[in-house]
matplotlib code that plots the C-alpha trace (Angstrom):
import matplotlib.pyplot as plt

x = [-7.5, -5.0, -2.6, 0.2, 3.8, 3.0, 0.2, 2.2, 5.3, 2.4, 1.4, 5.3, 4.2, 8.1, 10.2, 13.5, 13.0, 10.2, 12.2, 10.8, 7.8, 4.4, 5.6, 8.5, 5.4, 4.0, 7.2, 7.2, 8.1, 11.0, 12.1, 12.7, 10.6, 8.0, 8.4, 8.8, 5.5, 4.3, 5.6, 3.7, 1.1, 1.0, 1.6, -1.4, -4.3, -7.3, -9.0, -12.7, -14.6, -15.2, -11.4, -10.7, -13.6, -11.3, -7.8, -9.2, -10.8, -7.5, -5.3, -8.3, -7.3, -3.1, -3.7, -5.3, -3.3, 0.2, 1.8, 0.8, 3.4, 6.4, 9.4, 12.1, 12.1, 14.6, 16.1, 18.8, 17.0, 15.7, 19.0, 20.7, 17.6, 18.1, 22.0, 21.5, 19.3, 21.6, 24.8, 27.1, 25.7, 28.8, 26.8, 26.7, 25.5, 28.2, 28.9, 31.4, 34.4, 33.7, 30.4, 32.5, 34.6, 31.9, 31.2, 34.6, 36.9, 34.5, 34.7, 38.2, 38.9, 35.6, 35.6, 33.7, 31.7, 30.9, 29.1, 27.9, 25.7, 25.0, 23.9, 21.8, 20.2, 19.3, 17.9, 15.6, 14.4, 14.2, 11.8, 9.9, 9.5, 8.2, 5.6, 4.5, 3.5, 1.3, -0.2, -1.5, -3.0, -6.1, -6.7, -7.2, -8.5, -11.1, -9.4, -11.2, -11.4, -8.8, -6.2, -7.3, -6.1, -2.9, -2.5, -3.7, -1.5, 1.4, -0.2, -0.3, 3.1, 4.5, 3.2, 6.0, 7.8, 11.0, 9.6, 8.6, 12.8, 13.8, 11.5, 13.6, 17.0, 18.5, 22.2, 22.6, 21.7, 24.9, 26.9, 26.0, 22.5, 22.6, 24.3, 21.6, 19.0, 20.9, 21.5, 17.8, 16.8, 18.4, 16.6, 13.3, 12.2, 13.7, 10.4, 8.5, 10.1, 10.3, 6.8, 6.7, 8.6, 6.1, 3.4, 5.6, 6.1, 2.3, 1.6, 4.9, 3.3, -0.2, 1.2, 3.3, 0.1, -1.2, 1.2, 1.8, -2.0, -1.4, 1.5, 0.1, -2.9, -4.8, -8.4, -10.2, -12.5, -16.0, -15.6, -19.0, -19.3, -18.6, -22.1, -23.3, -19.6, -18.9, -16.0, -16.6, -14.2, -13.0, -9.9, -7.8, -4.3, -1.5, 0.4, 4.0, 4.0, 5.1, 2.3, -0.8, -3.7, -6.8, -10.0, -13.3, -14.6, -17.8, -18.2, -21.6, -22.8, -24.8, -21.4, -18.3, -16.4, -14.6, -13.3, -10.4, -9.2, -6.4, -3.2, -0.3, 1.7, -1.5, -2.3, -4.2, -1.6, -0.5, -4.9, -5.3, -2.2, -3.9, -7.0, -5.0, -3.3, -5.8, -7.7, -4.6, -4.3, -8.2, -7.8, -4.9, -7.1, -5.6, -6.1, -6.0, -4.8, -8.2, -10.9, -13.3, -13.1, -16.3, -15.3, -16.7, -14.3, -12.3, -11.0, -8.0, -6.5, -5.4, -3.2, -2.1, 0.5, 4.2, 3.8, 7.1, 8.9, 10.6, 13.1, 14.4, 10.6, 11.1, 7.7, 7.1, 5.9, 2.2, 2.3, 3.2, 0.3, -1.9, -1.3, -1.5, -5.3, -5.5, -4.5, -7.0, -9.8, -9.3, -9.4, -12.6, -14.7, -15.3, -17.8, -15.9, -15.7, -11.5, -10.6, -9.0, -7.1, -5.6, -3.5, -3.0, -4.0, -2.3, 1.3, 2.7, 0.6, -0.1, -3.0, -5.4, -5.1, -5.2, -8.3, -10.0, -8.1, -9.3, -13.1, -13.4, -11.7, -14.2, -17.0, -16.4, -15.2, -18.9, -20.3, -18.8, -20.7, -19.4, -16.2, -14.4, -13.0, -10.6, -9.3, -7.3, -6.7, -5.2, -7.6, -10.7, -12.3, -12.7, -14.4, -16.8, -17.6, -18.9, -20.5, -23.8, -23.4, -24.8, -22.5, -19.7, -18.6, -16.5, -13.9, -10.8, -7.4, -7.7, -4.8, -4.7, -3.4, -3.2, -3.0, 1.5, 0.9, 2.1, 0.3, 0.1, -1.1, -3.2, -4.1, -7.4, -10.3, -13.2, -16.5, -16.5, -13.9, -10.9, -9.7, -6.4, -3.4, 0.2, 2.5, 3.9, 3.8, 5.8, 8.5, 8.5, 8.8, 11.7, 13.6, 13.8, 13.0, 15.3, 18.3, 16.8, 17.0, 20.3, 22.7, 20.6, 21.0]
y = [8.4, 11.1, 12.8, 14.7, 15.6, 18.2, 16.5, 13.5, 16.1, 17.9, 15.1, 13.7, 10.5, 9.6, 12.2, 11.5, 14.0, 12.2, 8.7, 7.9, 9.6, 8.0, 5.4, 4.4, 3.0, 0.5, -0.6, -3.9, -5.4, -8.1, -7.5, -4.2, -5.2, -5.5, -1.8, -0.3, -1.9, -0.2, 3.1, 2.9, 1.8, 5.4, 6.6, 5.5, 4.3, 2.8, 4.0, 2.7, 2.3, -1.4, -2.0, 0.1, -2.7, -5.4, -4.5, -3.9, -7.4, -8.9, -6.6, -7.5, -11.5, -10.7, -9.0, -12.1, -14.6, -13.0, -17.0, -17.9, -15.5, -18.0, -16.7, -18.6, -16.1, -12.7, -10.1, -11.7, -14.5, -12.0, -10.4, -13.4, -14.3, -11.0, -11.6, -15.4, -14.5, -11.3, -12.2, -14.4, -18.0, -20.0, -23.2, -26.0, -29.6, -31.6, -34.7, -37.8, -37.3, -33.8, -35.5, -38.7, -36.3, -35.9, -32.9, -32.8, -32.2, -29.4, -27.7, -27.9, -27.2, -24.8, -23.2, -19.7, -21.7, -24.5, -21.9, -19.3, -22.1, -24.1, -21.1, -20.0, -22.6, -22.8, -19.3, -20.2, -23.8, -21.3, -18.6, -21.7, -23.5, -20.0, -18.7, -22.6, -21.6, -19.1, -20.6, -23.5, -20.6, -20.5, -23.9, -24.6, -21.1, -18.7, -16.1, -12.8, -12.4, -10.0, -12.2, -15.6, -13.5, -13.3, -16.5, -18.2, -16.3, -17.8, -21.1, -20.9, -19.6, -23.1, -25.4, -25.1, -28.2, -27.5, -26.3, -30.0, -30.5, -27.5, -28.1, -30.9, -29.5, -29.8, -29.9, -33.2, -32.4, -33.1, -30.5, -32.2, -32.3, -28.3, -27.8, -29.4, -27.1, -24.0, -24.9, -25.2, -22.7, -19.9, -20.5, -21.4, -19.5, -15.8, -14.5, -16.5, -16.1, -12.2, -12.5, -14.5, -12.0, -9.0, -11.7, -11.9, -7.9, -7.0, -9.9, -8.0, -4.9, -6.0, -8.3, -5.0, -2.3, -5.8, -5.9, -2.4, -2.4, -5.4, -3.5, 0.0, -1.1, 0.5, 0.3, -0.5, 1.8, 1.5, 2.6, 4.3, 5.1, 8.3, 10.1, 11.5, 12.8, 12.0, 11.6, 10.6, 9.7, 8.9, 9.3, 10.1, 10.9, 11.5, 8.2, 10.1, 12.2, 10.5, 11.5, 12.3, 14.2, 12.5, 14.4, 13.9, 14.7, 14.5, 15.5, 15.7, 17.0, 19.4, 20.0, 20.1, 22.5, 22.8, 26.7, 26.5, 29.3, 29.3, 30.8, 30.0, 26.7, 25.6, 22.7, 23.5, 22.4, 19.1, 18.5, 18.8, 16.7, 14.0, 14.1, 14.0, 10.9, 9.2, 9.3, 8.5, 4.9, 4.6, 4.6, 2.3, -0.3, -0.4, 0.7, 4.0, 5.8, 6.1, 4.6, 4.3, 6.3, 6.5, 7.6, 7.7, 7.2, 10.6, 11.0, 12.9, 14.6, 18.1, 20.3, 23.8, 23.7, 24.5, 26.0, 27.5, 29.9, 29.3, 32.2, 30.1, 31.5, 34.6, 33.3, 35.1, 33.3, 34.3, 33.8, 30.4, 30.5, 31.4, 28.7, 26.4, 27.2, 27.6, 23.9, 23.2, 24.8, 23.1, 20.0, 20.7, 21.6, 18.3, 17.0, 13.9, 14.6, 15.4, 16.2, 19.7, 20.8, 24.6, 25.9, 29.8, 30.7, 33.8, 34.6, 35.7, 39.0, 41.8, 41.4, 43.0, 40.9, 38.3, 38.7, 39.8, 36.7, 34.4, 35.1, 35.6, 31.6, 30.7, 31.7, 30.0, 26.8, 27.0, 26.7, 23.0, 21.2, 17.5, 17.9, 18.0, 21.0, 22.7, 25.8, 26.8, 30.5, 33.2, 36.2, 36.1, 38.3, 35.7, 33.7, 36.1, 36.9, 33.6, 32.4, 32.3, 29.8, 26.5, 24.7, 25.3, 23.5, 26.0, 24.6, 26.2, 25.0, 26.3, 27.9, 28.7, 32.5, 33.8, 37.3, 37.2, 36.9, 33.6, 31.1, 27.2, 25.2, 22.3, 21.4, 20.9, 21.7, 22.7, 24.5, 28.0, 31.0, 31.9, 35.4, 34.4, 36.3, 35.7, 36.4, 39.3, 37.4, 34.1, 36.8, 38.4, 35.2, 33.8, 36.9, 38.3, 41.9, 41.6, 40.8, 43.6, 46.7, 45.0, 48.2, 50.1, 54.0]
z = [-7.8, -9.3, -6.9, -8.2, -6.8, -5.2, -2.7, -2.5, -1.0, 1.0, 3.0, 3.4, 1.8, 0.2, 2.5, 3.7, 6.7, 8.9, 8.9, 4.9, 5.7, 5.2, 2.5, 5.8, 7.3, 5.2, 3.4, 4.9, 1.2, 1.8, -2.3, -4.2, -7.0, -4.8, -2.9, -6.4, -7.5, -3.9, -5.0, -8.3, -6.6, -4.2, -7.1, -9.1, -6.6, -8.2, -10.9, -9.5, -6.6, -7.8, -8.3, -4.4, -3.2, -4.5, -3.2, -0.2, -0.1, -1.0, 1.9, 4.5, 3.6, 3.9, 7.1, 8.5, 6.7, 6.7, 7.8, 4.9, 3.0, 1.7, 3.7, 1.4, -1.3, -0.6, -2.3, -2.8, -4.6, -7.5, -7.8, -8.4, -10.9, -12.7, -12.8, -14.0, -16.9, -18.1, -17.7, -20.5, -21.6, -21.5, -20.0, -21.8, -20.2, -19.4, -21.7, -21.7, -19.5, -18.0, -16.6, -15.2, -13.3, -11.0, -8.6, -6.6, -10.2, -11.8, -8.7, -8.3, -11.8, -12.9, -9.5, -10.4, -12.9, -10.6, -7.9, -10.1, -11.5, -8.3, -6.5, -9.4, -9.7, -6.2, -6.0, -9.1, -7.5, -4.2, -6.3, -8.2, -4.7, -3.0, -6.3, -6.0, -2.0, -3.3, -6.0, -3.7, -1.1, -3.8, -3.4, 0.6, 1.2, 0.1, -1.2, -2.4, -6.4, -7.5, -5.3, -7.2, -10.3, -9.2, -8.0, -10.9, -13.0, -10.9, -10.9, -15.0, -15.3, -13.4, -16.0, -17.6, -18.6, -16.6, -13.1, -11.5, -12.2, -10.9, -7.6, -6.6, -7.2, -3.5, -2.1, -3.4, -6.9, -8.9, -10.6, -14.4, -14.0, -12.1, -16.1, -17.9, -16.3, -16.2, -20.0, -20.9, -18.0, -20.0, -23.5, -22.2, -19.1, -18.9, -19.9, -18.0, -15.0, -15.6, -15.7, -12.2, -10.8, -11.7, -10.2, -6.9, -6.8, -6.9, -4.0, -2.0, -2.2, -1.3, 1.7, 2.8, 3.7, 5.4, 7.6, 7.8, 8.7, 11.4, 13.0, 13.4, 14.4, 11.9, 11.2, 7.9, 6.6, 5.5, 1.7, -0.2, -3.5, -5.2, -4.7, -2.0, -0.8, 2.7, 5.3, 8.6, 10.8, 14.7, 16.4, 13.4, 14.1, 12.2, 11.8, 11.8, 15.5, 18.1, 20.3, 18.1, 19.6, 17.7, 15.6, 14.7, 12.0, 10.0, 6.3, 3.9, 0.7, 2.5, 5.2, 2.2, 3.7, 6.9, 7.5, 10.0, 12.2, 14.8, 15.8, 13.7, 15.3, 16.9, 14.3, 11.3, 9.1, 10.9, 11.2, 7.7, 6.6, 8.8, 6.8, 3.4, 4.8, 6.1, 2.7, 0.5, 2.8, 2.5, -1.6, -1.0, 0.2, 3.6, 7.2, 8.4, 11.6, 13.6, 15.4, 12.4, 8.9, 6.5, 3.3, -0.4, -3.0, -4.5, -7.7, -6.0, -3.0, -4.2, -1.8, -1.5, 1.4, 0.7, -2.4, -4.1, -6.0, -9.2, -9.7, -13.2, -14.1, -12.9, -10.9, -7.5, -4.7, -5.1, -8.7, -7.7, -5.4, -8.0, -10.3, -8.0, -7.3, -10.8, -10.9, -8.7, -10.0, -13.4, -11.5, -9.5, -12.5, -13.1, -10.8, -9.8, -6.0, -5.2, -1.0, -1.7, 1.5, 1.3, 3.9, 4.5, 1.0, -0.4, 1.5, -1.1, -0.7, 1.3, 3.7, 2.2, -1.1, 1.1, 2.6, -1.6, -3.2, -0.3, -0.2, -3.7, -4.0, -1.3, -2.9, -6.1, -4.0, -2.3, -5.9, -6.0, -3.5, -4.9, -3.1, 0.2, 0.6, 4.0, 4.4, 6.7, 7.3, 10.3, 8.3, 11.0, 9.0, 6.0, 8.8, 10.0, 5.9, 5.6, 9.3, 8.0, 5.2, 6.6, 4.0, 5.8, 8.7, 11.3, 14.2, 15.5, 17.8, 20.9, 22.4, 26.4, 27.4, 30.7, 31.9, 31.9, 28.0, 28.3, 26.4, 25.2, 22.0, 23.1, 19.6, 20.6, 18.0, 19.0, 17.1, 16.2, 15.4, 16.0, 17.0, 18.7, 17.4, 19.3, 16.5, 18.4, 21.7, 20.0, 18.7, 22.5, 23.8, 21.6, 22.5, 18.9, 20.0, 22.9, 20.6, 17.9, 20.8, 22.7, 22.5, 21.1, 22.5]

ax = plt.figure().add_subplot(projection="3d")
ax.plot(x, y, z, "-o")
ax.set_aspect("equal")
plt.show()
């Protein structure tokens, strides 16, 4: 799956504004190597519906085995690693007197020596000890087949010559022999335990949308292959309100598009996000935010929500606008099936262009029936232009007004058109025109 920039800021998935947005709620990693291989990861879902199949598997088996994740390696335990590896080699194993002098002397006379090697030592027996927990996972449990990769690629990496020392090394070990292995440590295991630590990352990140999964009480969806399209889902909500209204929805190849009408503030957006969402954590191989979710595997989640300017360009707002659907339609040529989610198409404009630009991208988006495809839109009349196409799937958000003008968003979709228009009303109501004609003789 491809998603660029722009869908990933769409959706909020890294946004400092919402609390760390989407990515806030499955960063459960306990190392920084292992939530910048989850980043990447966001970044660069799988390629293939086989590989989706098999990180899936492997999330389904942390999220019931999440004890089994070794708790005594840290962050703090890499960093020291890293800083071990990089910093100055003045070690050398201690020979004749210096080793006589025994632990109490070197410390008292090689004080910053004396700790910088004890503790590094101990971090790397600490890493060895906690990669050696994982590697033995694959031998007392069945464990799905991309996961006994990993693990055997941890389990090869310990054969090396020095690790069944380094296992022992304890409180007790003395200060000569903590030498002798940071000596040889340092000229024959920097790679290899670079490589361990890449190993550990991946299984971080994995064990993170787990938990993540575990502890929002997510649900895993039932994943399909590309062809026919389809998204079917129950109770989806979006993960970052506080109190979510749920949808259902239910996506075919012969029902691709979902036309949605509705008074501005009344959901559209916030519906739509939650669809965009819920398929990025589906193609993550984790759970998602609803009841149950269907859904075959995309080739990429393309948005069209908070398009911008550029004035370095000289670009105007629609011209933005434009490109941004030429984007897509580049994209959507291909008949890999993408999830295409366009929100109030054409602001930059006038309302007439508005209304041209929008059915004339509608009817070349109906001409692509191996896609998902929402649009959101206030223009009724693009609506009523296309209510007899049986490709397209038509719901609004309902929004309550009484005979006072006053009126309420339940968020609430429902089948059918919308004809509600309250801009006016929200301006009355927020005492804009109040404040406009105060003094005014």
């Amino acid at each position: 799956m491809l998603n660029d920039k722009i869908t990933l800021q769409d959706l909020s998935v890294f946004s400092a504004d919402t609390g760390g947005g989407v990515f806030g709620l499955i960063d459960h990693t306990v190392t920084q190597a292992g939530r910048e291989r989850l980043q990447q990861l966001i970044q660069h879902p799988p390629d293939s519906f086989e590989q989706l199949q098999a990180l899936q598997d492997t999330i389904k088996f942390w999220s019931q085995n999440l004890q089994l994740w070794p708790n005594i390696i840290s962050n703090g335990t890499l960093v020291m690693l890293e800083k071990f590896f990089e910093s100055a080699d003045m070690s050398a194993p201690l020979t004749g007197l210096a080793k006589a002098m025994g632990d109490f002397f070197q410390k008292l006379l090689n004080r910053n020596e004396y700790f910088f090697t004890q503790f590094s030592i101990s971090h790397l027996s600490d890493f060895l000890k906690g990669c050696s927990e994982l590697a033995a996972i694959s031998k007392q449990h069945d464990v799905p087949p991309l996961l006994k990769l990993a693990l055997d690629d941890i389990a090869q990496e310990l054969e090396h010559r020095l690790v069944p020392e380094l296992l022992t090394v304890d409180k007790k070990t003395p200060y000569a022999e903590l030498t002798t292995l940071s000596y040889r440590a340092r000229r024959e295991m920097k790679n290899m335990v670079y490589r361990l630590i890449d190993h550990y990352a991946r299984l971080d990140a994995w064990r993170s949308m787990a938990e993540a999964t575990v502890k929002n009480k997510w649900e895993f969806p039932e994943l399909q292959p590309p062809l026919p399209v389809t998204f079917e889902a129950k109770g989806l909500m979006h993960p970052l309100l506080v109190h979510p209204v749920s949808y259902d929805i239910d996506f075919r190849d012969d029902k691709n598009f979902l036309l949605l009408t509705g008074a501005n503030m009344s959901g559209k957006t916030t519906f739509m996000r939650a669809m965009g969402v819920a398929a990025l954590l589906a193609h993550l191989g984790m759970g998602v935010p609803a009841k149950s979710v269907r859904i075959s595997f995309l080739y990429g989640i393309i948005t069209s929500m908070q398009v911008e300017d550029n004035i370095m360009r000289g670009e105007s707002y629609f011209f933005a606008e434009v490109q941004r659907m030429k984007d897509t339609a580049q994209k959507l040529v291909q008949d890999m099936p993408h999830l295409v989610l366009m929100d109030e198409l054409f602001k930059g404009t006038n309302v007439h262009d508005a209304y041209e630009c929008t059915r004339a991208v509608v009817d070349g988006l109906l001409k692509r029936p191996r896609h998902l495809m929402v649009l959101s839109t206030h223009l009724y009349e693009v609506a009523q232009h296309f209510k007899d196409r049986k490709e397209i799937i038509f719901d609004y958000f309902v929004t309550n007004m009484n005979e006072n003008g006053d009126f309420q968003f339940t968020y609430e979709l429902k089948p059918g058109i919308s004809n509600d228009r309250i801009g006016y009303r929200i301006l009355q109501k927020e005492g804009v025109i109040d404040l406009l004609n105060k003094g005014h003789g």
